[in-house]
C-alpha positions in Angstrom: -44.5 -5.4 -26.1 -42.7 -8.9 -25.4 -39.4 -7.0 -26.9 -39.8 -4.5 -24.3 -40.7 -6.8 -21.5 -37.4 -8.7 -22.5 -35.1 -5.4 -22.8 -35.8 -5.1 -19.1 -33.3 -8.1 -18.2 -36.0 -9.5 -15.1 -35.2 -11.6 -12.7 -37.4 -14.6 -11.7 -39.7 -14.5 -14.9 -42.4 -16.6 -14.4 -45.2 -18.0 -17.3 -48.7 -16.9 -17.1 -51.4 -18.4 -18.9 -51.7 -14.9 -20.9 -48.4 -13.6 -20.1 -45.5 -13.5 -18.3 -44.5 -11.5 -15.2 -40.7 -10.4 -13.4 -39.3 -9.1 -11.3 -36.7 -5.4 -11.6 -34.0 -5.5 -9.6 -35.4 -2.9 -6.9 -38.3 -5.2 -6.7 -40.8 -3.5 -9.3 -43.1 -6.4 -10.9 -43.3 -6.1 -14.9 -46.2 -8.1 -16.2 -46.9 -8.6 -20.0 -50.2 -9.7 -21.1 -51.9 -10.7 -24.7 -54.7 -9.9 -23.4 -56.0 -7.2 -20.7 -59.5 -6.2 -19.3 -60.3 -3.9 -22.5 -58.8 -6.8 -24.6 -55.5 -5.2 -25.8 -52.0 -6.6 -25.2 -50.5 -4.3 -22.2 -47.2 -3.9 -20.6 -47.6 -3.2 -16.6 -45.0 -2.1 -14.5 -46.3 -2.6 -11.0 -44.2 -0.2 -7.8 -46.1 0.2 -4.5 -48.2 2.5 -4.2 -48.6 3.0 -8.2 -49.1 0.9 -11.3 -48.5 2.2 -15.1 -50.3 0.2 -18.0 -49.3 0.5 -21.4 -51.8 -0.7 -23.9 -50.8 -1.9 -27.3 -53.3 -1.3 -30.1 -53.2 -4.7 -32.1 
């Protein structure tokens, strides 16, 4: 998931305390997390008015 998250090329990444999150150029927010609510890693790619999470299965 982090090698995904850093194929993107993001802008403004930022360090989470589980993650980080950026910014695509058109303004889509990708956060990666280690840990999510069903406590797998996920990938999320956050665009107004929808949001895709990817779940990793450790």
């Amino acid at each position: 998931m982090n090698t995904e998250f850093d194929s993107l090329n993001l802008n403004n990444v930022k360090v989470l305390s589980v993650g980080r999150v950026g910014e695509m150029q058109d303004g889509t927010r990708v956060v990666v997390r280690s840990v999510s609510s069903d406590g797998r890693p996920t990938l999320e790619i956050q665009s107004s008015p929808r949001k895709i999470e990817i779940r990793y299965n450790p």
